[in-house]
ZAMAR-804998 format. One record per residue: x, y, z of N, C-alpha, C in turn; residue in three letters. Coordinates in pm, whole numbers, padded with zeros to 5 digits, always signed. Layout:
BEGIN
XYZXYZXYZALA
...
! end
This chain:
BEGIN
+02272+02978-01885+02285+02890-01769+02176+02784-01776UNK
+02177+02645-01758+02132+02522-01801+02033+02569-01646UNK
+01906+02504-01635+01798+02429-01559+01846+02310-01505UNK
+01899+02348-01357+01940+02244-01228+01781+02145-01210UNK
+01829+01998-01221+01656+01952-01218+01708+01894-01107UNK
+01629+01835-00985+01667+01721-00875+01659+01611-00953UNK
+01766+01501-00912+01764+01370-00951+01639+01286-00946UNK
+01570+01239-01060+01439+01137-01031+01474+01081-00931UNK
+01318+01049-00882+01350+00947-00744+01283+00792-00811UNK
+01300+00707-00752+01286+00548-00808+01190+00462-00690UNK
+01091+00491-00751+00996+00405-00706+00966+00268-00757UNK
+00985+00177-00631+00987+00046-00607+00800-00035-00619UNK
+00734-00097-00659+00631-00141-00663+00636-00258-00655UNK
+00570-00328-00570+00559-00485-00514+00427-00557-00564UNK
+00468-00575-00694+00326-00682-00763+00345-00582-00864UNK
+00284-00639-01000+00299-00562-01137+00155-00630-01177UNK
+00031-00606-01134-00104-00591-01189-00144-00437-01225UNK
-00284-00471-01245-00321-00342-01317-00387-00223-01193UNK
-00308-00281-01097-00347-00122-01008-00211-00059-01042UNK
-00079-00135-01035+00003-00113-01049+00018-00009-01195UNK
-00015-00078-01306+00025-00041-01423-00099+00095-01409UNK
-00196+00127-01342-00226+00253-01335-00156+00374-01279UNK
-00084+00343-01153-00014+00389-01067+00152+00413-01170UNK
+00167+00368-01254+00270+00365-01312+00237+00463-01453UNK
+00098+00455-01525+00034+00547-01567+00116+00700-01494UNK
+00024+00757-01410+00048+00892-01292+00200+00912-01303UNK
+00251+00815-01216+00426+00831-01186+00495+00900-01344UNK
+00444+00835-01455+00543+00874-01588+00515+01019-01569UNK
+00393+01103-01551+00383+01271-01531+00483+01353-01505UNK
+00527+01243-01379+00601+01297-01280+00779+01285-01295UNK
+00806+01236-01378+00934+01174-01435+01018+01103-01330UNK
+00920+01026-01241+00983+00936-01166+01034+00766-01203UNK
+01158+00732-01138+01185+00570-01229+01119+00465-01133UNK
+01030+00406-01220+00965+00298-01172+01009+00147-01118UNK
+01011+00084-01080+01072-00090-01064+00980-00161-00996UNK
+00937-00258-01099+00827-00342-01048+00869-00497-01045UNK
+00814-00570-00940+00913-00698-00936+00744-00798-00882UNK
+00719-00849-00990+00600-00995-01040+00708-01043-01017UNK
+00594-01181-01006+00587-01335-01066+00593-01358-01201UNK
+00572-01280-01247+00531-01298-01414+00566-01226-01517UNK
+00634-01257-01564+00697-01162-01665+00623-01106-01785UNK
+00474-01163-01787+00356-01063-01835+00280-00995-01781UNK
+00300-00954-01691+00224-00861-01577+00126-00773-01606UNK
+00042-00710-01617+00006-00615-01663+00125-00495-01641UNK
+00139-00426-01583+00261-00317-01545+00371-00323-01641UNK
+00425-00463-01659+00584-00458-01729+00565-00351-01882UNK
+00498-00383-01926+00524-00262-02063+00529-00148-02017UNK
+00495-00076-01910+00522+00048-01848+00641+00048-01798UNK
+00746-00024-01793+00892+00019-01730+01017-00091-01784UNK
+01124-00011-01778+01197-00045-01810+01304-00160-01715UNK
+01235-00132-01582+01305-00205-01446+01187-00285-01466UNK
+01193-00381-01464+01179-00504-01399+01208-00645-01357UNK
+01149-00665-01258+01257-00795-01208+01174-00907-01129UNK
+01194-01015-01208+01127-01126-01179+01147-01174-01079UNK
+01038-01203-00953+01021-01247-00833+00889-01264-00708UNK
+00904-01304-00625+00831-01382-00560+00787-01213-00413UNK
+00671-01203-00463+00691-01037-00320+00663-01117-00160UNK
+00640-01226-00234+00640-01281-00060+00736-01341-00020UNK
+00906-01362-00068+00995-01367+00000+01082-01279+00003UNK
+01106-01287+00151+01167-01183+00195+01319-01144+00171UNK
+01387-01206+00146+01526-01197+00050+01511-01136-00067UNK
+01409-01178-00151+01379-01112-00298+01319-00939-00272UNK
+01235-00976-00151+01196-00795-00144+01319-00725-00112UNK
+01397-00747-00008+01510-00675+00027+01610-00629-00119UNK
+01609-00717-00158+01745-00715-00299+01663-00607-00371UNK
+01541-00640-00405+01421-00552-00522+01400-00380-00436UNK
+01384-00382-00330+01411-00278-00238+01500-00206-00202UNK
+01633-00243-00258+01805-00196-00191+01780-00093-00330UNK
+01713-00086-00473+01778-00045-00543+01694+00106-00557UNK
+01560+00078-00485+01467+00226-00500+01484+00288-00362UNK
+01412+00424-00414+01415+00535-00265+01307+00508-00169UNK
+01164+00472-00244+01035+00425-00158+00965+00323-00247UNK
+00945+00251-00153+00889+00118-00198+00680+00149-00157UNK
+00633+00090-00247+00495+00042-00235+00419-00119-00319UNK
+00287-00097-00257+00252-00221-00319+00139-00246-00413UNK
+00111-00358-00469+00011-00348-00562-00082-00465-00531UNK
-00077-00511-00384-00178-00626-00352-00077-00616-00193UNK
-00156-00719-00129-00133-00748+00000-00048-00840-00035UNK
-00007-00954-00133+00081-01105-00086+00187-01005-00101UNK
+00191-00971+00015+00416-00903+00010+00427-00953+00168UNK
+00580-00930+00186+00610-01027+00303+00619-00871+00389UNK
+00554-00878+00482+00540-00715+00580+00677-00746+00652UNK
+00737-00820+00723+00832-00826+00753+00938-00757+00690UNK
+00943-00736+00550+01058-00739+00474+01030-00572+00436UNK
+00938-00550+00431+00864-00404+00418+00933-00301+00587UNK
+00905-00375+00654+00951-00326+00846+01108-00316+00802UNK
+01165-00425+00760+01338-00436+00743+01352-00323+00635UNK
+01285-00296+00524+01337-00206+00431+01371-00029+00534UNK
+01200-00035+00586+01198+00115+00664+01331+00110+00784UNK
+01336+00019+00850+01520+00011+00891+01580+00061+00854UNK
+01654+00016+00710+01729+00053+00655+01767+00152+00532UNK
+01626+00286+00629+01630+00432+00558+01547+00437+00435UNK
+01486+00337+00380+01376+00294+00256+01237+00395+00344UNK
+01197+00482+00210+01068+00510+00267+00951+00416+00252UNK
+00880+00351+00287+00767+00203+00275+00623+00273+00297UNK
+00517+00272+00204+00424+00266+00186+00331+00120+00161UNK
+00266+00067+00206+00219+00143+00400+00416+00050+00446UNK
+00335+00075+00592+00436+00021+00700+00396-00102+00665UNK
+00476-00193+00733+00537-00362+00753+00419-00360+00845UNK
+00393-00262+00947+00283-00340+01071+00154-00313+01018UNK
+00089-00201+00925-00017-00190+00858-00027-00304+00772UNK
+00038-00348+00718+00025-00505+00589+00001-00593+00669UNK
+00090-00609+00768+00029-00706+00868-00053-00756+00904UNK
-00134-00624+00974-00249-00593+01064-00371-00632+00956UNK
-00364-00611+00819-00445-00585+00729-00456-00797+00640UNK
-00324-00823+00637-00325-00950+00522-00388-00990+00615UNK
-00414-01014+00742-00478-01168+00817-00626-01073+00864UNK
-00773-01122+00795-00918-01028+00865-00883-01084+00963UNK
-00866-01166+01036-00872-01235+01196-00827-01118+01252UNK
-00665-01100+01265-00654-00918+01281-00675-00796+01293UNK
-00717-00838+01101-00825-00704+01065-00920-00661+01191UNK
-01019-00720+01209-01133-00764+01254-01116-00709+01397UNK
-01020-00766+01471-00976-00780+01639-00925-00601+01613UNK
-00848-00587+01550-00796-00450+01558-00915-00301+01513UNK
-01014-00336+01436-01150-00265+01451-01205-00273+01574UNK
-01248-00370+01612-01362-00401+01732-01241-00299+01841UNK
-01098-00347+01863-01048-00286+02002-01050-00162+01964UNK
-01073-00096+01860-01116+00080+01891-01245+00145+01855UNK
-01310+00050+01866-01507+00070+01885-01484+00114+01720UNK
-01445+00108+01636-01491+00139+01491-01601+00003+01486UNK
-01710+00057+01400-01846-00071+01401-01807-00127+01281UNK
-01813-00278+01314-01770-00352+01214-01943-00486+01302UNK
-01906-00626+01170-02036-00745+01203-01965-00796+01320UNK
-02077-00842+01406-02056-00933+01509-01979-01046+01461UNK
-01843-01106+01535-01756-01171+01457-01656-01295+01570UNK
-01645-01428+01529-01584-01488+01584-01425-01566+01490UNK
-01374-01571+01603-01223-01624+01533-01212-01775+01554UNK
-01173-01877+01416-01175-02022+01486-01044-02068+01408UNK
-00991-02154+01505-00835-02199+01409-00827-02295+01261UNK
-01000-02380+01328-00996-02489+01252-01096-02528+01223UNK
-01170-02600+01109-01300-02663+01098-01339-02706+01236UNK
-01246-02812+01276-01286-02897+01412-01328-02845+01492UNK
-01250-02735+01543-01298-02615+01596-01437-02528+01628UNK
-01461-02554+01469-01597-02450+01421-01725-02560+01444UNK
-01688-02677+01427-01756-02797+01440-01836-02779+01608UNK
-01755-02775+01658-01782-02786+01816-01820-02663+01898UNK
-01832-02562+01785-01875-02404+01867-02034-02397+01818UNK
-02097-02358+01946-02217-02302+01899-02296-02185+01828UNK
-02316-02195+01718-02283-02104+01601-02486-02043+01595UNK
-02495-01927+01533-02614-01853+01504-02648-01886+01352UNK
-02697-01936+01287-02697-01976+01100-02824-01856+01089UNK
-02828-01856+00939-02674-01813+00862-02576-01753+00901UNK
-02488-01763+00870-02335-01678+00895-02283-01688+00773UNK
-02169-01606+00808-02040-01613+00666-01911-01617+00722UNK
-01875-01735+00707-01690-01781+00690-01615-01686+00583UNK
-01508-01673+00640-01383-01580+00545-01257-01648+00624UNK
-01169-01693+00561-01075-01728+00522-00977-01665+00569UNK
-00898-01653+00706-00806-01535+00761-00710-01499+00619UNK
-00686-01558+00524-00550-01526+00414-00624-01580+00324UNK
-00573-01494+00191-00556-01544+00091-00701-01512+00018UNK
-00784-01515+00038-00898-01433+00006-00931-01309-00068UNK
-00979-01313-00194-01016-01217-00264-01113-01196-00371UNK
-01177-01095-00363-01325-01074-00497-01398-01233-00430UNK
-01426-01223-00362-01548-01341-00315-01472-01460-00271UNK
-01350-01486-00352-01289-01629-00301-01261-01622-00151UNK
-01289-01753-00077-01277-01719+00045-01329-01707+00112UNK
-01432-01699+00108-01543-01673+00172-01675-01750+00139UNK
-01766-01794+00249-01874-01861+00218-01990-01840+00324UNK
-02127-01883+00273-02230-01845+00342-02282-01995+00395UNK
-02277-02039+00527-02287-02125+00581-02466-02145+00677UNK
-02510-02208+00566-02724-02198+00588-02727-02239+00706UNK
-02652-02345+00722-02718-02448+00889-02584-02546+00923UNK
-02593-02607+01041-02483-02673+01084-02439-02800+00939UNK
-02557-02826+00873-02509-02929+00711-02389-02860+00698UNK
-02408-02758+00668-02269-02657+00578-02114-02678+00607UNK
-02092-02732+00741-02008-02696+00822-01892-02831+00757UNK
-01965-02907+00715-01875-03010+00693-01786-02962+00490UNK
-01827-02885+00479-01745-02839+00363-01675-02702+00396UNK
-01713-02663+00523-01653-02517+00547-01516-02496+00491UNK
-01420-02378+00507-01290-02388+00507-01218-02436+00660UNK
-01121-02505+00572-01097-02561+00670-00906-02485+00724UNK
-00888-02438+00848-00770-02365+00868-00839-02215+00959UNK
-00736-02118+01018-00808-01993+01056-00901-01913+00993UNK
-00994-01853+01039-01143-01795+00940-01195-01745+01092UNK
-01264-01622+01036-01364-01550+01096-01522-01606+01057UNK
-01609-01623+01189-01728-01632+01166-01818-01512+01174UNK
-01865-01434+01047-01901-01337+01121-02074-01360+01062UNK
-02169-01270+01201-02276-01278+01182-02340-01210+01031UNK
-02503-01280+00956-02523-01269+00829-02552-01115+00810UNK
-02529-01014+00757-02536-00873+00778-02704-00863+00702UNK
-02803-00798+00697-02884-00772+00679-02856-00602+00532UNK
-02760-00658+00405-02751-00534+00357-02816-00440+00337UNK
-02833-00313+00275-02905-00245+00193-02832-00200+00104UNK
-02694-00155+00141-02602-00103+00050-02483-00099+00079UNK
-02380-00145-00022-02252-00171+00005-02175+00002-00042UNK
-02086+00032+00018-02036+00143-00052-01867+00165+00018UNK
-01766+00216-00040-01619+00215-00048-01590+00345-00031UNK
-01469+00412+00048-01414+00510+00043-01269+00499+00031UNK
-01165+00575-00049-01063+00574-00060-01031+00696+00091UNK
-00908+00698+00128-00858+00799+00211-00720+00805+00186UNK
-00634+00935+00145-00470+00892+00083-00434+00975+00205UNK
-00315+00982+00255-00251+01016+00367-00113+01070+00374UNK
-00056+01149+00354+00094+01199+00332+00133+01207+00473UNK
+00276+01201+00460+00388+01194+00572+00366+01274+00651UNK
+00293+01414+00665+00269+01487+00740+00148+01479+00850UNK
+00043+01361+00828-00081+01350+00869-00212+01387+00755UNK
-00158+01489+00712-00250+01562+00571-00326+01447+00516UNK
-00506+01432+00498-00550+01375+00426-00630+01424+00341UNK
-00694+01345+00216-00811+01398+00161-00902+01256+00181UNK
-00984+01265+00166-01101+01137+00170-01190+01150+00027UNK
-01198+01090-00054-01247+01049-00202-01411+01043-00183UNK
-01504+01084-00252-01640+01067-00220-01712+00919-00200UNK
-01737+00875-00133-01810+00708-00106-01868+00684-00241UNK
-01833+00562-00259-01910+00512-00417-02000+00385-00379UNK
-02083+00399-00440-02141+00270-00426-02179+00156-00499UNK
-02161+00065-00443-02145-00068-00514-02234-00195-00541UNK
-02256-00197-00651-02390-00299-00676-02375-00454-00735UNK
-02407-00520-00671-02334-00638-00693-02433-00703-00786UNK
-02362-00878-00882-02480-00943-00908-02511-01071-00796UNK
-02640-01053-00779-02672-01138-00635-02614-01353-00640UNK
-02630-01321-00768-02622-01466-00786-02468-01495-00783UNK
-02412-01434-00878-02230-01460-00861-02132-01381-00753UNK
-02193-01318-00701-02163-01183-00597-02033-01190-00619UNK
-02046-01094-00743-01999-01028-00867-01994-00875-00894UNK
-01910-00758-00851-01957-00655-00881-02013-00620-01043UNK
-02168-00577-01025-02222-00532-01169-02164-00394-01190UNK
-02180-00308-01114-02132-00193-01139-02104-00115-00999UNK
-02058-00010-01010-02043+00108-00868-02045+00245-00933UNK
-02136+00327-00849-02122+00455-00892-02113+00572-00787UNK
-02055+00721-00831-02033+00792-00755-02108+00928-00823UNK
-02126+01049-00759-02177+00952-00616-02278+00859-00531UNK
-02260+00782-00406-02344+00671-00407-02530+00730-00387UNK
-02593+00666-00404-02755+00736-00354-02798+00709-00248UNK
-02716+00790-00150-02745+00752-00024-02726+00889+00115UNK
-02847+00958+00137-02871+01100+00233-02724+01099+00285UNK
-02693+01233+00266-02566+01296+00265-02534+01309+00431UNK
-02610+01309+00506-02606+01291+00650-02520+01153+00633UNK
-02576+01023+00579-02515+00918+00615-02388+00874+00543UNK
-02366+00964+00411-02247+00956+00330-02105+01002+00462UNK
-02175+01117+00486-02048+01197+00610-02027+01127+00657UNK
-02106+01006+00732-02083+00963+00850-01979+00835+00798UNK
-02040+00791+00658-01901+00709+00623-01777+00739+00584UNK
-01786+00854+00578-01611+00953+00518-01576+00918+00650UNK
-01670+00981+00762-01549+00989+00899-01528+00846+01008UNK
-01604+00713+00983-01518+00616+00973-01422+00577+00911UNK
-01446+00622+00802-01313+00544+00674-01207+00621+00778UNK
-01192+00760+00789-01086+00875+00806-01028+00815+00937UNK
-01118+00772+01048-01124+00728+01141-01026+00582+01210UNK
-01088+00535+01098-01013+00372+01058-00865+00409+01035UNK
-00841+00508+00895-00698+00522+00865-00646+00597+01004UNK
-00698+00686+01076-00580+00743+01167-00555+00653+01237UNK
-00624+00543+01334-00581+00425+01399-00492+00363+01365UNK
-00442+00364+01211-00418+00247+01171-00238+00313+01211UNK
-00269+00439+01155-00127+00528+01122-00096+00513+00990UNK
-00208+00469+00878-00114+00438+00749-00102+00586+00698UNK
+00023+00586+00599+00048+00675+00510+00043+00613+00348UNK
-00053+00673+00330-00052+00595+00151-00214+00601+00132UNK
-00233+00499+00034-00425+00476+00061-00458+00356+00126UNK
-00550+00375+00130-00627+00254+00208-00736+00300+00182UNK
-00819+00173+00089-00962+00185+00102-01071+00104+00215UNK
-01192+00166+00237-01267+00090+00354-01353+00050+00317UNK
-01398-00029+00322-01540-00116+00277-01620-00124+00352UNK
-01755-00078+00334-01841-00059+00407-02012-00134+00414UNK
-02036-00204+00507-02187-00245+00499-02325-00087+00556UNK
-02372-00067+00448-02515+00072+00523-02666-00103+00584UNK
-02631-00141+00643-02789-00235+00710-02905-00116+00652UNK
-03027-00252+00671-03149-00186+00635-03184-00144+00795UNK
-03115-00156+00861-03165-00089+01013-03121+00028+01070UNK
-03017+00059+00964-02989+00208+00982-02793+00216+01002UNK
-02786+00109+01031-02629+00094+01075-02509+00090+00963UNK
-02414+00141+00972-02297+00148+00912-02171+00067+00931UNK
-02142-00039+00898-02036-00170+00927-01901-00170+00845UNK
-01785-00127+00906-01681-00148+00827-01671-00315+00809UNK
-01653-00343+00638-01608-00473+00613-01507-00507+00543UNK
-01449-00475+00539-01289-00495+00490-01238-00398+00447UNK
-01053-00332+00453-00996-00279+00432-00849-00319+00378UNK
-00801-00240+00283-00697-00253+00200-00614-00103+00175UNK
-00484-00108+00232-00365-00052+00229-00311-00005+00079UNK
-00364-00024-00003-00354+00056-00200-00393+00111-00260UNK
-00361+00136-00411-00514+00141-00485-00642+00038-00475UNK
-00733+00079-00507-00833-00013-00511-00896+00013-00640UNK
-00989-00128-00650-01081-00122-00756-01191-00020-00731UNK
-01232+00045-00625-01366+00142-00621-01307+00266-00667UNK
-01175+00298-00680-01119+00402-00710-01084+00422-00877UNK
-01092+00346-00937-01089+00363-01132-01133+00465-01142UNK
-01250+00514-01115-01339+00614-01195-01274+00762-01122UNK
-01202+00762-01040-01099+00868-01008-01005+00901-01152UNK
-00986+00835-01220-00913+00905-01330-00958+00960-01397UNK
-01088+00944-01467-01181+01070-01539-01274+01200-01393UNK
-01310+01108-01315-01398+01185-01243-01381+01219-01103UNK
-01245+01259-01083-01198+01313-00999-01098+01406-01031UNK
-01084+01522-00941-00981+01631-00970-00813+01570-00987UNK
-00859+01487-00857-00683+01423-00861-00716+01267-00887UNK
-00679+01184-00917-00670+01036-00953-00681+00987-00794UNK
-00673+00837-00758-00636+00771-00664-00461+00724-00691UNK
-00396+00723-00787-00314+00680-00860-00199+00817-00866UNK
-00264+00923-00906-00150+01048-00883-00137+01074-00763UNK
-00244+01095-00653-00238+01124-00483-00131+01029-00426UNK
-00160+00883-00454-00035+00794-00446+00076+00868-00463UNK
+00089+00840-00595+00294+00890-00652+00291+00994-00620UNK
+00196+01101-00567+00285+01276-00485+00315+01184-00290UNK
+00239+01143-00308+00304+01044-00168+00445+01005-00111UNK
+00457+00933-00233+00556+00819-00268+00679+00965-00323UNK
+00671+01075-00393+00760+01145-00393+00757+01261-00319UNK
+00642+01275-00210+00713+01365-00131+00631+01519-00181UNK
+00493+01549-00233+00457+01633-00311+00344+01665-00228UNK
+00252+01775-00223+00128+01833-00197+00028+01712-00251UNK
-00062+01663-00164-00214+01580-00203-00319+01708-00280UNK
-00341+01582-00391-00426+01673-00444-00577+01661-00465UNK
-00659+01731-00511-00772+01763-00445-00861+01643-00505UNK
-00919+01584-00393-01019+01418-00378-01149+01464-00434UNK
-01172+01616-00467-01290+01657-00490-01338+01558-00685UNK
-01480+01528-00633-01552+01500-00728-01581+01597-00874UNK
-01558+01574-00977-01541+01664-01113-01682+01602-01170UNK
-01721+01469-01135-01816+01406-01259-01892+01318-01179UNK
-02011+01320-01218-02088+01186-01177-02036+01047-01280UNK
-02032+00936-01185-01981+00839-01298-02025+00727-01238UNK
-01998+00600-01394-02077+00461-01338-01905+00420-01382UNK
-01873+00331-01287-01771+00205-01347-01846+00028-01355UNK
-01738-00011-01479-01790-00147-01443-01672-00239-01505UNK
-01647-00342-01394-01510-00419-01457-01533-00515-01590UNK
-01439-00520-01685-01450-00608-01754-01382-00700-01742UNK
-01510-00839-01698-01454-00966-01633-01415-01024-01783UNK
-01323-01153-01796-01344-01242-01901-01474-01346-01934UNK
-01518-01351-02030-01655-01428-02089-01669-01530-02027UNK
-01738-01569-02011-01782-01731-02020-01769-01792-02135UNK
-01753-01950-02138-01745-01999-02288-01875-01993-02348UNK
-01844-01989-02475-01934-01899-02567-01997-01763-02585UNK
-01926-01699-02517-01980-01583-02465-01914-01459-02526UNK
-01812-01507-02572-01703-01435-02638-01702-01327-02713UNK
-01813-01403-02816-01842-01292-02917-01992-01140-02881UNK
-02049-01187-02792-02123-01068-02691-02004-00988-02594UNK
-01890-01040-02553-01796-00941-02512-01727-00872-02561UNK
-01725-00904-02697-01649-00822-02792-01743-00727-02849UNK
-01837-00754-02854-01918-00647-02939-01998-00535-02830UNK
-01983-00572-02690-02007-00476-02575-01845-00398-02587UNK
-01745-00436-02561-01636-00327-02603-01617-00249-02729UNK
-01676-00284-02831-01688-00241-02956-01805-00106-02973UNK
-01906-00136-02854-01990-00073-02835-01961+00081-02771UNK
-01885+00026-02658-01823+00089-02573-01707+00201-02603UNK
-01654+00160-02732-01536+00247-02801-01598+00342-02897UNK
-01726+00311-02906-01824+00425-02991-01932+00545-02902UNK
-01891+00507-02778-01977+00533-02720-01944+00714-02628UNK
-02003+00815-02629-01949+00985-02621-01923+00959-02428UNK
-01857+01017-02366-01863+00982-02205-01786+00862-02198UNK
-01763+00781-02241-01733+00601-02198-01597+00598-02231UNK
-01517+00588-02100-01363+00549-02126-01304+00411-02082UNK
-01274+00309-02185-01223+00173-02177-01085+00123-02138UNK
-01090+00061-02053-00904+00056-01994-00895-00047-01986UNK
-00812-00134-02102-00734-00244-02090-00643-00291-02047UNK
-00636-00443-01940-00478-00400-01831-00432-00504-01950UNK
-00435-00556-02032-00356-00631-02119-00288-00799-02106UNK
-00388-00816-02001-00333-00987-02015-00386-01075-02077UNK
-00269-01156-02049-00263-01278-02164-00382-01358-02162UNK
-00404-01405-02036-00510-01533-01954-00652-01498-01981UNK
-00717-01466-02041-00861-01427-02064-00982-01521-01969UNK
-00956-01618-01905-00983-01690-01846-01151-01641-01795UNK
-01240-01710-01770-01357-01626-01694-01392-01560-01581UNK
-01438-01474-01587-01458-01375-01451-01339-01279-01403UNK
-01193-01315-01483-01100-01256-01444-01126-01110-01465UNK
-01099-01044-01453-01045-00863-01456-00962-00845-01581UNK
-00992-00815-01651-00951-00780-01795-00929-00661-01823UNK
-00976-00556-01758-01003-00456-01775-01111-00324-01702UNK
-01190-00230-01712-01277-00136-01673-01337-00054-01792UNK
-01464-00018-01775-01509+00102-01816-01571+00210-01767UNK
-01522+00336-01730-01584+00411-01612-01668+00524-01748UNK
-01772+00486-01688-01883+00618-01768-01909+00761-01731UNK
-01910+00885-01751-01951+00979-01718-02023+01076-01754UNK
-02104+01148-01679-02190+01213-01718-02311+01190-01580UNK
-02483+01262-01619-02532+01283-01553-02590+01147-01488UNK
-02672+01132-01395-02666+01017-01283-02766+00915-01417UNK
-02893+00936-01436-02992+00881-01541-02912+00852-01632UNK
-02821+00933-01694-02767+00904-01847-02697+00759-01847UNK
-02613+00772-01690-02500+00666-01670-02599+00574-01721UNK
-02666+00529-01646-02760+00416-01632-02798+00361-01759UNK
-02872+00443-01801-02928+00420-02012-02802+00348-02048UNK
-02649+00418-02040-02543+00381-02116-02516+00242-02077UNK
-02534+00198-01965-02527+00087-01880-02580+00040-01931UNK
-02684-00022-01917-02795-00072-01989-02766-00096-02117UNK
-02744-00009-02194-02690-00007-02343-02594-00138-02389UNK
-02468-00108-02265-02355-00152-02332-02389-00322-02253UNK
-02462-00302-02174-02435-00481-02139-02592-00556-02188UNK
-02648-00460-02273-02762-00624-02312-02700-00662-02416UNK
-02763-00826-02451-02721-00901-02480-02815-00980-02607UNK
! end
């Protein structure tokens, strides 16, 4: 007598980058059918599936058609049209997140208003429609402008010294929010199944370069008294039950040198603080997803490894041949795992890739050190 299997289920993905093509990584385990629908028919993702279909995730006709053909749809960035995400869950589509979580999340103006109305601590923060606007309000300097849309890895955002500034500001809706006084930036993933069931991922922390505010590296776990780590698991946890999402969502977090803890932005996916979940975590950020997305037990967020990640941006000109011989380095190197998302555009500063290191907290560091002098 033959082995009755259930029919694969067909998961839908909205954007074909390399969170995607990780997430598509996990799913093959699982012998689920993938369909990913870019702009671009070099995506990072497309060599991982056999569905794909060229299109625009922010119109809403193209999501519906790209959506009629899978069981649950998810995403691989915020530009998707939430509307069309709300119409899919209508019409019996399971949607990771919801149409009103993408929502709530693509515009910080939102973001922002929807923290503050449930006392989660986020920066003192104002909403303006328009330069003209911002022109004529009496403002505290420094501050930092952000860009209600469209904003990402630093674009979008600017640090505004004195009223001079104001005349290059962005110009359109933007949050003014007051200059935060950092000490340490640090991220938590939280994944969420249909039942309420969560796990929360250990806080990593994130070290930027000051001049390009640029992540240099992030590591887990972060170095920061375990009293105050808790206290950022149970905002992040906090944040997601408000929100109602089911799926991940990572939280971004400001620790002040005054003692305070500031949610600063949040995202409904995988995230970039989550890479080093594939060696140094029990369960991935990427498999917790696809048992989501099919309906499976979450699996365990517990920490396996101390680890450093660090993205590999594209060179600067002339720089080329020091980036090649830091990956060259890197492929010799015992602990050090290199992940190429495979695009074409090598362009500078872009995301090319990751290397998440593991091993003991000191060692990371040496290896660090190692692989990026120059």
């Amino acid at each position: 007598m033959g082995l009755a299997l259930n029919s694969p289920q067909t998961i839908g993905i909205l954007g074909g980058g390399q969170l995607a093509r990780m997430t598509l990584e996990a799913a093959m385990r699982f012998g689920a059918h993938c369909h990913v629908l870019d702009k671009n028919a070099d995506a990072p993702a497309v060599p991982y599936t056999r569905y794909f279909t060229q299109g625009d995730a922010l119109d809403f006709d193209t999501v519906m058609r790209f959506g009629a053909a899978c069981d649950v749809v998810t995403i691989d960035s915020e530009h998707v049209n939430a509307a069309a995400l709300t119409a899919l869950a209508e019409a019996g589509k399971r949607v990771y997140p919801s149409g009103a979580v993408l929502a709530t999340i693509q515009n910080k103006c939102r973001q922002k208003e929807f923290l503050a109305a449930r006392h989660i601590p986020t920066a003192k923060f104002r909403v303006f429609a328009s330069r003209a606007e911002l022109k004529q309000a009496k403002l505290d300097f420094p501050c930092v402008q952000k860009m209600a849309t469209a904003g990402y890895d630093g674009y979008g955002v600017k640090v505004l010294q004195s009223a001079a500034d104001l005349d290059t500001a962005f110009d359109g809706e933007s949050l003014i929010e007051e200059k935060i006084d950092i000490a340490k930036e640090v991220a938590v993933i939280v994944a969420t199944a249909d039942d309420g069931k969560f796990v929360a991922y250990e806080p990593v922390e994130m070290v930027f370069d000051p001049q390009r505010n640029i992540l240099s590296y992030q590591i887990c776990p972060a170095d920061i008294a375990r009293p105050l780590l808790n206290r950022a698991e149970f905002i992040a946890t906090s944040a997601a039950r408000h929100l109602g999402v089911r799926g991940l969502i990572a939280v971004e977090m400001f620790f002040t040198r005054s003692g305070e803890i500031l949610v600063n932005e949040m995202a409904p996916r995988p995230h970039n603080s989550g890479h080093h979940t594939i060696e140094a975590a029990a369960t991935s950020q990427y498999e917790n997803l696809v048992r989501i997305l099919l309906n499976l037990p979450l699996g365990s967020a517990e920490t396996t490894s101390q680890s450093l990640m660090m993205n590999l941006l594209g060179p600067e000109a002339a720089r080329e041949k020091e980036f090649a011989a830091m990956i060259a380095r890197a492929q010799g190197m015992p602990g050090v795992h290199v992940h190429w998302y495979g695009k074409k555009d090598l362009r500078p500063f872009r995301k090319l890739g990751h290397i998440t290191i593991t091993g003991e907290r000191a060692e990371l560091l040496k290896q660090y050190s190692a692989l990026t002098k120059t």
